[in-house]
C-alpha positions in Angstrom: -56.6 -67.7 -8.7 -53.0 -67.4 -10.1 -53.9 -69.1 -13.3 -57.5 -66.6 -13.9 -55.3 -63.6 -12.9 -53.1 -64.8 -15.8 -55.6 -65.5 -18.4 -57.6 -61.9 -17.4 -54.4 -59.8 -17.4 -54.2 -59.8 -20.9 -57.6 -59.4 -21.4 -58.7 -56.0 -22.5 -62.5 -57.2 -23.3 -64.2 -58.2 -19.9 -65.9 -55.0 -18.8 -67.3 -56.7 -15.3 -65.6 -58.9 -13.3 -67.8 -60.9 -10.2 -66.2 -63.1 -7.9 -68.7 -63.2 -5.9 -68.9 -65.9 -3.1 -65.9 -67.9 -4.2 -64.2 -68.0 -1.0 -61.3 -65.1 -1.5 -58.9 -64.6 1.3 -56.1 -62.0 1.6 -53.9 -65.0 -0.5 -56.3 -64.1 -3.5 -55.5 -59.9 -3.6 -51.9 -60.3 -5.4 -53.4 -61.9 -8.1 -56.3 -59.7 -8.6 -54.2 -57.0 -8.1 -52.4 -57.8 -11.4 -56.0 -58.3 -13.3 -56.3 -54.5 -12.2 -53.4 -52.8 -12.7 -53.6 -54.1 -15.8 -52.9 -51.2 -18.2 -55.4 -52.1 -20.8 -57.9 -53.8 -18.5 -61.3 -52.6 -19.2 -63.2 -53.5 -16.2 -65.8 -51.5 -14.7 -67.5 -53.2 -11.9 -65.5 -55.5 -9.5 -67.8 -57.9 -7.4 -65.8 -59.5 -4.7 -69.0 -59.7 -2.3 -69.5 -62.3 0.4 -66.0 -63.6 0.1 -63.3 -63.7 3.6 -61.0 -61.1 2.6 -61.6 -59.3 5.9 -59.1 -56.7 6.9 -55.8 -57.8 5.9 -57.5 -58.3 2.2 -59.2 -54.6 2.2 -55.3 -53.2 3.1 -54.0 -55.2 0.4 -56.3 -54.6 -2.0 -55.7 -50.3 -1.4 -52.6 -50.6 -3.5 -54.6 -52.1 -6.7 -57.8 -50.1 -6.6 -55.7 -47.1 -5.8 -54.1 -46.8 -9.3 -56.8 -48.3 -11.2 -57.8 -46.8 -14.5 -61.4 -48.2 -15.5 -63.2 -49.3 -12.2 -65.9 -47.4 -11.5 -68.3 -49.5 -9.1 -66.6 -51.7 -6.1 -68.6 -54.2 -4.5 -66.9 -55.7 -1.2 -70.3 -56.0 0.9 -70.1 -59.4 3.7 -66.1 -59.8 3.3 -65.8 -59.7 7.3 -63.9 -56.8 7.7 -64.4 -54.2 10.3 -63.6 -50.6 11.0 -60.0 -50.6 12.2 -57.7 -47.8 11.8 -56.1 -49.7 9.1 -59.0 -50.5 7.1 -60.6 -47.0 7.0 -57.6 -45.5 6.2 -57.2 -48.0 2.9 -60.5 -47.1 2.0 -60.2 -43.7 2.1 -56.6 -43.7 0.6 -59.0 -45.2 -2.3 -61.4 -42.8 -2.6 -59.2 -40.1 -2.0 -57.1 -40.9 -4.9 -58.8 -43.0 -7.6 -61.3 -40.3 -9.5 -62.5 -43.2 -11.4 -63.6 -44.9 -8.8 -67.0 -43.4 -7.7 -69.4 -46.2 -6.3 -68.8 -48.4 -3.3 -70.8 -50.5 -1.8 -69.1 -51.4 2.3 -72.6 -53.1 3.6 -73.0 -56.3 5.5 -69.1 -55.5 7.1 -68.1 -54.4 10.7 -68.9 -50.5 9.8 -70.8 -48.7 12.2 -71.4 -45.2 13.5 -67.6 -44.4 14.2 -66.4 -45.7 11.0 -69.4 -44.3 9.0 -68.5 -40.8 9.9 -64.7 -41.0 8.9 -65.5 -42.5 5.6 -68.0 -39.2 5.4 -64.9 -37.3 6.2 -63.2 -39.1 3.0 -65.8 -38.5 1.0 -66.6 -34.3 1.5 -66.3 -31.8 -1.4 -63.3 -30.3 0.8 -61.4 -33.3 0.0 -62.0 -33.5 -3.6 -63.8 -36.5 -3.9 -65.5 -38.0 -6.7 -67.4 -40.9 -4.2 -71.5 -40.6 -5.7 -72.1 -43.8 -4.4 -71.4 -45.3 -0.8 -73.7 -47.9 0.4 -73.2 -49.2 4.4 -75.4 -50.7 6.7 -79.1 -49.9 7.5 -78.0 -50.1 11.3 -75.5 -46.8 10.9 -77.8 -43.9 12.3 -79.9 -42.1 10.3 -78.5 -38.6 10.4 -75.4 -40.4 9.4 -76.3 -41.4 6.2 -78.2 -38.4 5.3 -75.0 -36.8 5.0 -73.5 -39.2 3.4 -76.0 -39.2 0.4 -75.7 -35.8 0.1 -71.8 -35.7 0.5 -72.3 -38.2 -2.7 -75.1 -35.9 -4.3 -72.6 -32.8 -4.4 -69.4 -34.6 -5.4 -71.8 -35.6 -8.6 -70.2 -34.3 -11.4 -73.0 -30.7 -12.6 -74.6 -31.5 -16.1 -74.5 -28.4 -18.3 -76.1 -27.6 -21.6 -74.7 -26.7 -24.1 -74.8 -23.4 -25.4 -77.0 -22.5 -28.3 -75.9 -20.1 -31.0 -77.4 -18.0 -33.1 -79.0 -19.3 -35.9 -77.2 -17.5 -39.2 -78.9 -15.7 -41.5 -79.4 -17.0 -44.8 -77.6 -14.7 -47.3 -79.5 -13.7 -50.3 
């Protein structure tokens, strides 16, 4: 992992990143961290699904994804990790303060009801979030993720039109 995070930290080209499956553990976050702090790194979507960073890796990787300039999608579904104290309090450190960062997906983890409320709680207008996208599991309770789609609805950013002027007069 080392010697990719070396090669990719000078790369300002590569715009999605999957390292999906390929058996990550918290030993595999400093390394990536580098490939995304990376001032000119260009990467948009980072897939690290069904890897074994559990919850040590989610807390390391808060420090990374927190100061990130170009990832807008996170994909960390089925990395074992559960809804500690620790863990939802990286994740909402993360959506709290990267406004790049808008969609998440946290399914096929230890999340339920509990932790599915206090991401909600990250992810409310009140606390100026920019999360439009949170996906969990189909198992947290209905009502629950009602509110959360339309916590991600309304932190959507409004598309305005643009105003029209007057068409000027053709002088004669």
């Amino acid at each position: 992992m080392a010697q990719l995070a070396n090669g990719l930290s000078i790369n300002s080209t590569i715009n999605l990143l999957s390292l999906s499956n390929c058996h990550l553990d918290v030993k595999s976050i400093q390394p990536l961290g580098l490939i995304l702090i990376f001032i000119k790194s260009e990467i948009q979507e980072l897939n690290l699904s069904s890897n074994l960073l559990r919850n040590e890796g989610i807390i390391e990787l808060t420090y990374p994804l927190t100061i990130s300039k170009s990832i807008k999608r996170l994909n960390i579904s089925d990395n074992q990790f559960g809804e500690s104290t620790d863990v939802l309090t990286a994740l909402g450190n993360i959506m709290l303060n990267n406004k790049i960062l808008v969609s998440y997906d946290l399914s096929y983890n230890g999340i339920q009801d509990t932790g599915a409320n206090r991401l909600l709680e990250y992810i409310s207008k009140e606390n100026n979030s920019r999360v439009t996208e949170l996906e969990l599991d189909e198992r947290i309770a209905y009502e629950i993720i009602k509110e959360i789609k339309k916590a991600c609805k309304s932190n959507k950013p409004k598309k305005t039109k643009g105003k029209k002027g007057k068409k000027k007069k053709k002088k004669k």
